[in-house]
SEPAGU-146800 format. One record per atom (N, C-alpha, C): residue number from 1; atom name; x, y, z. Coordinates in pm, 1 decimal. Layout:
residues N
k / a / x / y / z
NUM / CA / X / Y / Z
...
//
This chain:
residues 141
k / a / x / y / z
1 / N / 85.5 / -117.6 / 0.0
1 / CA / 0.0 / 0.0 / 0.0
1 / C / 89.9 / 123.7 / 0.0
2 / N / 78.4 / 175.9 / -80.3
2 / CA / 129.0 / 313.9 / -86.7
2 / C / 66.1 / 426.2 / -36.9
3 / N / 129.0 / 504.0 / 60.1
3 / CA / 98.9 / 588.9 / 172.7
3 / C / 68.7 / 740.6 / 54.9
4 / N / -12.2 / 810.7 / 76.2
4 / CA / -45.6 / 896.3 / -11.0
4 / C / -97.4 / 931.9 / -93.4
5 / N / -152.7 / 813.9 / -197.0
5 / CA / -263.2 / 712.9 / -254.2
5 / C / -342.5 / 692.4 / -229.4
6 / N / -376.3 / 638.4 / -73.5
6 / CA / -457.8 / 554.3 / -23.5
6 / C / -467.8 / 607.7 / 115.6
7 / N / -605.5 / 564.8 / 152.0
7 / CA / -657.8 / 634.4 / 299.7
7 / C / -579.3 / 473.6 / 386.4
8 / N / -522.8 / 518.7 / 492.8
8 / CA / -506.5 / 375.4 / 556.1
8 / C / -656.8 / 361.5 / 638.3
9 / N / -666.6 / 258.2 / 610.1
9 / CA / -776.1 / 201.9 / 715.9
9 / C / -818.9 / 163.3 / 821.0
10 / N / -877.7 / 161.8 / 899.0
10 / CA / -916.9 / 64.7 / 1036.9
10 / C / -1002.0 / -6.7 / 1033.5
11 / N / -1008.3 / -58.9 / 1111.6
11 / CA / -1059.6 / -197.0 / 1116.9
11 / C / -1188.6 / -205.2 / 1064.2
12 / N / -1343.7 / -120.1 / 1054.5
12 / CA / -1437.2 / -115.8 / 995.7
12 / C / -1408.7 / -88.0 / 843.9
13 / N / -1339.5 / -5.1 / 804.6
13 / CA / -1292.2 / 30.1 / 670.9
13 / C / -1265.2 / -110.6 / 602.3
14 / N / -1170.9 / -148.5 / 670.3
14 / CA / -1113.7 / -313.2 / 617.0
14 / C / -1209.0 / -412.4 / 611.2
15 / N / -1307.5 / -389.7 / 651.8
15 / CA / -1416.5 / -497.1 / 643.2
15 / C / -1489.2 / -464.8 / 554.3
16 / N / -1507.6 / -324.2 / 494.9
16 / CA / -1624.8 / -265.0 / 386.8
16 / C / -1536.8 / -296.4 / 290.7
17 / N / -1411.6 / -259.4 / 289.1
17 / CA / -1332.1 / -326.9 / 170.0
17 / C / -1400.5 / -464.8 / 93.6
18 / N / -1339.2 / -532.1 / 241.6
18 / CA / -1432.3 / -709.5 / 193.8
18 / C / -1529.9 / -692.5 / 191.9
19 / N / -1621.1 / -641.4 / 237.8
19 / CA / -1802.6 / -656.4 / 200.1
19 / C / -1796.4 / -578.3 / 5.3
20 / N / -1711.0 / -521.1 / -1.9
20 / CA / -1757.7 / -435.0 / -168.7
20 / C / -1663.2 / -576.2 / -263.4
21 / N / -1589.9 / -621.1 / -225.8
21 / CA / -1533.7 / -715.6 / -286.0
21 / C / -1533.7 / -831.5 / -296.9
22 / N / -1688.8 / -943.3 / -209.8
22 / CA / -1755.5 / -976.9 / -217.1
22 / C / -1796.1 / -1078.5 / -91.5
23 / N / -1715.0 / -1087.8 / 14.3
23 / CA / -1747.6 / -1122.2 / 150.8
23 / C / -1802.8 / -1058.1 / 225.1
24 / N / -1944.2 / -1100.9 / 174.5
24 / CA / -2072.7 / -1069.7 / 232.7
24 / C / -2124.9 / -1087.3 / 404.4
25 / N / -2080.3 / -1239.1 / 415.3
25 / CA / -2041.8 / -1249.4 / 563.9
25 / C / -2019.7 / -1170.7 / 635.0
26 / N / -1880.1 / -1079.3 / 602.3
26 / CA / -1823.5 / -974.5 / 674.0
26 / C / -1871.3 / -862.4 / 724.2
27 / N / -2035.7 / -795.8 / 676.1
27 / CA / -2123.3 / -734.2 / 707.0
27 / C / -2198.1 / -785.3 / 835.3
28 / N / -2158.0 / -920.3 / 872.8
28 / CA / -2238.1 / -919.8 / 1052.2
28 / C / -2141.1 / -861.0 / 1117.9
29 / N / -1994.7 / -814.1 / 1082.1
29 / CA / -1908.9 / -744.2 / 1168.9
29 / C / -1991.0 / -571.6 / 1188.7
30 / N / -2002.7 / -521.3 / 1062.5
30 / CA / -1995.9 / -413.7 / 1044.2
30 / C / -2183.4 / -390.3 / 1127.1
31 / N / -2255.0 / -477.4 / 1131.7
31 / CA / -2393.4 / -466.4 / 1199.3
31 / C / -2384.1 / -516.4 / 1336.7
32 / N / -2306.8 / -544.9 / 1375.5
32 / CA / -2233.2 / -577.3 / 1510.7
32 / C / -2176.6 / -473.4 / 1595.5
33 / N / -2091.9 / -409.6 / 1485.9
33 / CA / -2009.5 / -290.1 / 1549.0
33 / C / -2116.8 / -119.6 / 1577.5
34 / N / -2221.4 / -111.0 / 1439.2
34 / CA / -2317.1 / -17.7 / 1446.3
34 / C / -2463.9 / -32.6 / 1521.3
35 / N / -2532.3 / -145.2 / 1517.9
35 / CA / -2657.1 / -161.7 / 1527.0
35 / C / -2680.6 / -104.8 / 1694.6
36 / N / -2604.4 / -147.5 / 1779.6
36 / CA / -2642.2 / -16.7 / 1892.5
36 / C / -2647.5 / 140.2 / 1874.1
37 / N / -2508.8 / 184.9 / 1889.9
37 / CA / -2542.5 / 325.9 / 1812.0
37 / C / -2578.3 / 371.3 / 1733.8
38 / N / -2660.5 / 289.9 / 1634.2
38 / CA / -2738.7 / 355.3 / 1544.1
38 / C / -2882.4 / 384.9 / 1622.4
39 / N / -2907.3 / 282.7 / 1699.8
39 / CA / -3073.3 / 239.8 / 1762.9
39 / C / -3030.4 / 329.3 / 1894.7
40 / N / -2967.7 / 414.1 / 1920.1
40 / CA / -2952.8 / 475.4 / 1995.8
40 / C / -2957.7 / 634.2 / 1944.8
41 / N / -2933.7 / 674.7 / 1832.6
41 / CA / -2860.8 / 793.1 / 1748.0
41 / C / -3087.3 / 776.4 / 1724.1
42 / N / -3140.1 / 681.6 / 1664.9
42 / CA / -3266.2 / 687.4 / 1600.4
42 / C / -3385.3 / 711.7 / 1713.9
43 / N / -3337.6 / 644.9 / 1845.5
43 / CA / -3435.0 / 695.9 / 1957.4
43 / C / -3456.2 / 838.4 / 1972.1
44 / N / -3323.2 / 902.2 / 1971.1
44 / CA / -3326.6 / 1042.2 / 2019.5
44 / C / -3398.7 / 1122.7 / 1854.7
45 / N / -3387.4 / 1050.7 / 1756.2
45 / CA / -3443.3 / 1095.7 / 1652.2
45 / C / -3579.1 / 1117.7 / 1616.2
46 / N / -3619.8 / 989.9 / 1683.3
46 / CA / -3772.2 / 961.2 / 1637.8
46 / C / -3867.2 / 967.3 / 1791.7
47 / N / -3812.3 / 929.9 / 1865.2
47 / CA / -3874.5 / 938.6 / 2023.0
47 / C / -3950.7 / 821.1 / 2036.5
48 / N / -3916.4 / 708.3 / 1985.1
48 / CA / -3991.1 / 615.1 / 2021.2
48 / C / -3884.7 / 496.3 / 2011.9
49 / N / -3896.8 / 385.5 / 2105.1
49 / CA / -3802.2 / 279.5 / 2071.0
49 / C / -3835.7 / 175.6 / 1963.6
50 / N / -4013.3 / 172.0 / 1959.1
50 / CA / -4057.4 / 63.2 / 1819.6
50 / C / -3977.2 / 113.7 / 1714.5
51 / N / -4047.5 / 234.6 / 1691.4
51 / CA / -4003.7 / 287.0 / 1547.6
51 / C / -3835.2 / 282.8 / 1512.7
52 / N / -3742.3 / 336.9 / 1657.9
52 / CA / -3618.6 / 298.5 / 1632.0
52 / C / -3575.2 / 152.8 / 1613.1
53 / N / -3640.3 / 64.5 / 1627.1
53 / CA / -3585.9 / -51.3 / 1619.5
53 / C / -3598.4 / -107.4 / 1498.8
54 / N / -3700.1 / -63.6 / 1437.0
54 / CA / -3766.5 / -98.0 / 1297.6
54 / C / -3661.2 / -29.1 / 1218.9
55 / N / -3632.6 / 91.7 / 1211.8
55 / CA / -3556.2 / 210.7 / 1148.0
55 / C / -3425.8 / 126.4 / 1171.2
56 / N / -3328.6 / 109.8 / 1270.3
56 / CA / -3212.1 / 41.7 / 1238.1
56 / C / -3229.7 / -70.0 / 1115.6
57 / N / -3315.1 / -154.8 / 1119.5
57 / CA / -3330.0 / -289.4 / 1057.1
57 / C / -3260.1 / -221.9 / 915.0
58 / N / -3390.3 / -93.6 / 912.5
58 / CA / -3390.4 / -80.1 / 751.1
58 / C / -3322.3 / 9.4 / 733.0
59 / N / -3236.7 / 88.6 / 840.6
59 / CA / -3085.4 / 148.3 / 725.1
59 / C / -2992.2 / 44.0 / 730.1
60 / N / -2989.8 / -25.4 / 809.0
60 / CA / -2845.7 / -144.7 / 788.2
60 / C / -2884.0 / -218.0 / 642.9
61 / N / -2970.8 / -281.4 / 621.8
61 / CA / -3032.6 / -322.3 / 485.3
61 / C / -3015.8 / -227.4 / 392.1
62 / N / -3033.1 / -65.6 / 389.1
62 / CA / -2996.1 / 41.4 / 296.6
62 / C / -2883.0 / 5.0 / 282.9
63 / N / -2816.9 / 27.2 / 387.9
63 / CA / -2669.1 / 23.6 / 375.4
63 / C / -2596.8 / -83.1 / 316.8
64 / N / -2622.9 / -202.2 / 304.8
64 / CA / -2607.5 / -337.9 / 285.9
64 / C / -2573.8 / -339.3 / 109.0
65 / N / -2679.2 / -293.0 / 59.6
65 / CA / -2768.7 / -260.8 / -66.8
65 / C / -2675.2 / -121.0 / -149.9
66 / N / -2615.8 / -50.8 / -36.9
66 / CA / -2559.5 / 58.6 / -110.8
66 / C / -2426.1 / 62.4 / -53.2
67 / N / -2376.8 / -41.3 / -14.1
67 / CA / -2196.0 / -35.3 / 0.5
67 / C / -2125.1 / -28.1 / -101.1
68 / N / -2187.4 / -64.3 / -226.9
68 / CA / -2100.6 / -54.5 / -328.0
68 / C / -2062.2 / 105.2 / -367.0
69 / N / -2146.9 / 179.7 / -308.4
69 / CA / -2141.8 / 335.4 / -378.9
69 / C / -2048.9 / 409.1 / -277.5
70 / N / -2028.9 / 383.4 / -187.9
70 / CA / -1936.7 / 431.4 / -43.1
70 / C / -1780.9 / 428.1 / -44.3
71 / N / -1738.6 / 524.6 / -90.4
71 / CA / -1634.0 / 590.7 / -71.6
71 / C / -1552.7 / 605.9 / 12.5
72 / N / -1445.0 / 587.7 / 54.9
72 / CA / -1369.8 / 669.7 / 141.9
72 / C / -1309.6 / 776.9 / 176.1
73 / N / -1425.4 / 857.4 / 72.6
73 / CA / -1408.5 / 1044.8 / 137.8
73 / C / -1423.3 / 1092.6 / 292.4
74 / N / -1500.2 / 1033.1 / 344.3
74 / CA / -1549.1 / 1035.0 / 461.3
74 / C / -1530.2 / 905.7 / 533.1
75 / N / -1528.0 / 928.4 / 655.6
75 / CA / -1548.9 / 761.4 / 763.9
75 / C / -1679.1 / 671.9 / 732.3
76 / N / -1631.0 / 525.0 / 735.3
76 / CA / -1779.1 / 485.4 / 679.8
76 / C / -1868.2 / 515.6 / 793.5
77 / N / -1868.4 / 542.0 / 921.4
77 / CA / -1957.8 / 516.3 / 1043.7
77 / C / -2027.2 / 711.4 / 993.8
78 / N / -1962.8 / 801.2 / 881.5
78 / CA / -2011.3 / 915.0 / 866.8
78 / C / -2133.3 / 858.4 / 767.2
79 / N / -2079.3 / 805.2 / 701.3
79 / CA / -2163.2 / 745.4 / 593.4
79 / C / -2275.5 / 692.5 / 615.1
80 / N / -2258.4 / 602.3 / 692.0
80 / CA / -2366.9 / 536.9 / 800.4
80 / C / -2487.4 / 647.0 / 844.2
81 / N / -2419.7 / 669.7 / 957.9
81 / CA / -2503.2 / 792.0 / 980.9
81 / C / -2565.3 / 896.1 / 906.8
82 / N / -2544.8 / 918.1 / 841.8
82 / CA / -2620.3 / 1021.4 / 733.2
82 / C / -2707.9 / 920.3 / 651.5
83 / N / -2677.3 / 777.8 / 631.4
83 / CA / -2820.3 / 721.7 / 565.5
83 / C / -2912.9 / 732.7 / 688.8
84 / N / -2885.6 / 664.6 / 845.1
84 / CA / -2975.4 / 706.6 / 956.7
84 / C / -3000.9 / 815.1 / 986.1
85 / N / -2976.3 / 922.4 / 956.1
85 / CA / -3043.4 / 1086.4 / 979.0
85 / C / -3133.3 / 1090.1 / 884.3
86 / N / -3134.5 / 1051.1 / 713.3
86 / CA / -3224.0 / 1067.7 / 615.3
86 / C / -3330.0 / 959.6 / 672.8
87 / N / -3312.1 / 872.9 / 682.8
87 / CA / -3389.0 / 750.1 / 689.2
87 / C / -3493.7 / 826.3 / 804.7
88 / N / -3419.9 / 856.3 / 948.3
88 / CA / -3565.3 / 892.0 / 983.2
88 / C / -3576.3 / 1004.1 / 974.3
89 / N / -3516.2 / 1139.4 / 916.5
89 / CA / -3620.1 / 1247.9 / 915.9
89 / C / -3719.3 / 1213.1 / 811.5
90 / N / -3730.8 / 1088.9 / 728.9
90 / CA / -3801.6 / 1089.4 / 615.4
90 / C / -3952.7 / 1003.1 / 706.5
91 / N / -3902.7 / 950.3 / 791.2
91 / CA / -4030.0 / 819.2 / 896.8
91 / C / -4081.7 / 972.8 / 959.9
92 / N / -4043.9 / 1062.7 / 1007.6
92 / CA / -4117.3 / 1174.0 / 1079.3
92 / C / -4172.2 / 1216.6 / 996.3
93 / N / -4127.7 / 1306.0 / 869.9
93 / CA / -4244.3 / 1327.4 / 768.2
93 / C / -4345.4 / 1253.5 / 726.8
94 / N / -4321.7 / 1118.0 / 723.8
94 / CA / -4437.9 / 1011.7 / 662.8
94 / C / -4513.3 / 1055.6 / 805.1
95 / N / -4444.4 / 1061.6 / 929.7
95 / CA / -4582.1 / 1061.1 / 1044.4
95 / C / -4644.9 / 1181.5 / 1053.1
96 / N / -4609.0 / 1282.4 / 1042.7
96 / CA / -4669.3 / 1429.9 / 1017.0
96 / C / -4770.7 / 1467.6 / 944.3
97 / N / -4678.9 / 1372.2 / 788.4
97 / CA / -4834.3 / 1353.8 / 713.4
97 / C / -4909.4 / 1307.8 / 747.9
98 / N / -4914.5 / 1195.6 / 810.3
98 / CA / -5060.6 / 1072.8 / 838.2
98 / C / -5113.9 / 1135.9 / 940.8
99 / N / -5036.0 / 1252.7 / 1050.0
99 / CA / -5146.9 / 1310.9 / 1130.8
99 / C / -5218.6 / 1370.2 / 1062.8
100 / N / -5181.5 / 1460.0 / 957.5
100 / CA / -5284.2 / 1555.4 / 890.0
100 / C / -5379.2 / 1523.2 / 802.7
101 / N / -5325.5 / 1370.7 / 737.0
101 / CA / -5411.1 / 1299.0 / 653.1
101 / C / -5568.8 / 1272.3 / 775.1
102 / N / -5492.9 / 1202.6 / 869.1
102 / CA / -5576.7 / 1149.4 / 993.3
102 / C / -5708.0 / 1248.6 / 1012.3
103 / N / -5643.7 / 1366.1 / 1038.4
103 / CA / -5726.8 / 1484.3 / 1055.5
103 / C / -5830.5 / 1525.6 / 951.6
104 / N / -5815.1 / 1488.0 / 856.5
104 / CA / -5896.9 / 1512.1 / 790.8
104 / C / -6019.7 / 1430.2 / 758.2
105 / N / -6017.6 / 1318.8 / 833.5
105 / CA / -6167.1 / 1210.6 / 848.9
105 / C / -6162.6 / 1240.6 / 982.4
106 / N / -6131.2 / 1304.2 / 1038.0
106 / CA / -6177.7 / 1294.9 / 1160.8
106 / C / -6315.2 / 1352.0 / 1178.5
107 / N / -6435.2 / 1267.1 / 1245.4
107 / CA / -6579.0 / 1329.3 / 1213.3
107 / C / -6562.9 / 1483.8 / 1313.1
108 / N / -6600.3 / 1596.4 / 1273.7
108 / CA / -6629.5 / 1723.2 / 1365.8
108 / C / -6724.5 / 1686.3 / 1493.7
109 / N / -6655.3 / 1669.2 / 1617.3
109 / CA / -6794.3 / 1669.2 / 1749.2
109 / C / -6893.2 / 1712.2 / 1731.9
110 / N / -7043.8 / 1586.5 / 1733.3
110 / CA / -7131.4 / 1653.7 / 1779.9
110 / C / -7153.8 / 1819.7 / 1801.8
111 / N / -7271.3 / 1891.3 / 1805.9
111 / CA / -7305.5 / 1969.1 / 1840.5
111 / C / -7407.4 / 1928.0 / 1966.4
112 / N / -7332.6 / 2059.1 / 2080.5
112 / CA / -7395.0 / 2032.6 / 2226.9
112 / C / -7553.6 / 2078.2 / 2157.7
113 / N / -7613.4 / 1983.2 / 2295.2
113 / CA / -7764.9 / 2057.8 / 2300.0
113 / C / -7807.3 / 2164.1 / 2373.9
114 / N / -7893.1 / 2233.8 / 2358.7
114 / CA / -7935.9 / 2347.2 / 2475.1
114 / C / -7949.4 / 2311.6 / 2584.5
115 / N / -7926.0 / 2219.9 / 2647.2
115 / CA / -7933.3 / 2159.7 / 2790.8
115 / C / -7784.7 / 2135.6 / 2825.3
116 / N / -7657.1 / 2094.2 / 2738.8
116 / CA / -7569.9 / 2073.5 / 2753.1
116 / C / -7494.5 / 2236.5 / 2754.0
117 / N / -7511.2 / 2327.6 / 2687.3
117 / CA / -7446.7 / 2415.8 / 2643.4
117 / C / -7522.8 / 2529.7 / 2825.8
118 / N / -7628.1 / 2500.7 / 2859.3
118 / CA / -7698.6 / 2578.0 / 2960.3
118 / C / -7613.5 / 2525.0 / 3113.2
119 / N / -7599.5 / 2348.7 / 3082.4
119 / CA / -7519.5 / 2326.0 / 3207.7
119 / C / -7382.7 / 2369.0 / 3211.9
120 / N / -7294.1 / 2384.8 / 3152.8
120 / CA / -7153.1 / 2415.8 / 3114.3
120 / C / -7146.4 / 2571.7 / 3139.5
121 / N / -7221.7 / 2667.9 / 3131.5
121 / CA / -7285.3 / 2766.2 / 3134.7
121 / C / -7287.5 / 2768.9 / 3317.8
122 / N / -7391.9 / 2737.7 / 3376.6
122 / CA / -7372.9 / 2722.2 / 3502.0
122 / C / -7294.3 / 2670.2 / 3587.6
123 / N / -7256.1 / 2536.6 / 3552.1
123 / CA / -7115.6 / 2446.1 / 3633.3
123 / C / -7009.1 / 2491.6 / 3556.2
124 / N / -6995.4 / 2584.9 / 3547.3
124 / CA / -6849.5 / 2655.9 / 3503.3
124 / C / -6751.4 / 2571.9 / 3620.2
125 / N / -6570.4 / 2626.9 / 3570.8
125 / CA / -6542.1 / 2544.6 / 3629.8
125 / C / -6518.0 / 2599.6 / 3811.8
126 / N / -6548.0 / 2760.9 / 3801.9
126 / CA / -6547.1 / 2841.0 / 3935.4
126 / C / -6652.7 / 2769.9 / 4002.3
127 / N / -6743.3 / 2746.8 / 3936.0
127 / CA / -6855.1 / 2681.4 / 4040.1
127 / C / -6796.5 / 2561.4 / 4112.8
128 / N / -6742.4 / 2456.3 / 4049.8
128 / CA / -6752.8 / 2357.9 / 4042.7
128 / C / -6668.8 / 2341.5 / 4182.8
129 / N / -6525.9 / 2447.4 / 4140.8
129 / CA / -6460.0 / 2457.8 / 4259.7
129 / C / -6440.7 / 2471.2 / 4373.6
130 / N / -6583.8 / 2637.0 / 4362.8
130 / CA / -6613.8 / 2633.7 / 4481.3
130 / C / -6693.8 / 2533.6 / 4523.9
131 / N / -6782.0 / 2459.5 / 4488.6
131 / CA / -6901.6 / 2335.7 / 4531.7
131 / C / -6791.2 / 2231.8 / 4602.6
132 / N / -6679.4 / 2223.3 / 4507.4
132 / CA / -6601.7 / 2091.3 / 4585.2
132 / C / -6521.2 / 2155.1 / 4704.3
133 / N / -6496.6 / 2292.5 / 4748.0
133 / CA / -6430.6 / 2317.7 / 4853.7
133 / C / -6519.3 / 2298.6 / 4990.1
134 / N / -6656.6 / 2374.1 / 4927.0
134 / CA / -6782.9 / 2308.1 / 5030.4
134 / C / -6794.6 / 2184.3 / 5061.7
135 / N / -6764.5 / 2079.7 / 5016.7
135 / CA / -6785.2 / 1961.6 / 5036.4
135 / C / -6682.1 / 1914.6 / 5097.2
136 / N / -6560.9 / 1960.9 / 5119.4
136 / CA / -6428.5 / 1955.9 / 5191.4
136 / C / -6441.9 / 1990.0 / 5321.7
137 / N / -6493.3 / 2086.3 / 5331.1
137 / CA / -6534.6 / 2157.4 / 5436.3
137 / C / -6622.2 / 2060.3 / 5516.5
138 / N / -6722.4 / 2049.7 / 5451.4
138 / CA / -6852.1 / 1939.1 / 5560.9
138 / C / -6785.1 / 1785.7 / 5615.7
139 / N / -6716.9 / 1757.4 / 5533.8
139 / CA / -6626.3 / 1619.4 / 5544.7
139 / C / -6596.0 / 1583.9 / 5651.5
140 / N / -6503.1 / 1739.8 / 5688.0
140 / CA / -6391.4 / 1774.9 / 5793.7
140 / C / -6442.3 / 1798.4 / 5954.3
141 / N / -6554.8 / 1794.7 / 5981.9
141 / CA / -6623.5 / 1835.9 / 6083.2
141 / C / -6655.3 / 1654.7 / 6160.8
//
């Protein structure tokens, strides 16, 4: 290896080597070495541990699928990570949408009746408060 040429490597590098050159095997190293800190990097991403757990599966599989295109401009664990930053800011948009999709069948409440709208009206919630401090009061005796 000629120094100047070539990035020297470490030990994950040397294994993507063999995973692009066709020891496939060698990718339970590289999902060995990431699959915690990734499912850790995706919790704080997404705020949920299902969804992070699901989300690792399927950038390591991205990743799996797209080692051949990965460079050594950057560290592969940079590389990595930036498919897990896209991967889930793209699962938060899909959920953002489906709230708003959601929202939009959502049936509009009922309309109160004049009996409902007259009690709410009177048992405000000052009433209510004071009624339950009275009743604190009589308890206590």
């Amino acid at each position: 290896m000629r120094k100047g040429s070539l990035l020297i490597l470490d030990g994950i590098e040397h294994t993507v080597v063999r995973v692009q050159s066709g020891e496939v095997d060698s990718y339970a190293l590289i999902v060995e070495a990431f699959q915690k800190p990734i499912y850790r990097y995706c919790c704080r991403l997404l705020g949920s541990r299902t969804e992070a757990e699901d989300a690792v599966q399927e950038i390591l599989v991205k990743a799996y699928q797209h080692i051949g295109t990965y460079r050594p401009i950057a560290s592969f664990s940079s590389w990595l990570y930036k498919i897990a930053y896209h991967h889930c800011l793209s699962l938060i948009r899909k959920r953002q949408s489906q709230i708003k999709f959601m929202a939009l069948f959502q049936p509009d409440p009922p309309a109160e009746s004049p009996e409902q709208l007259m009690d709410r009206y009177i048992f405000n919630e000052h009433l209510t408060f004071a009624l339950a401090k009275l009743k604190q009061r009589s308890e206590t005796c």
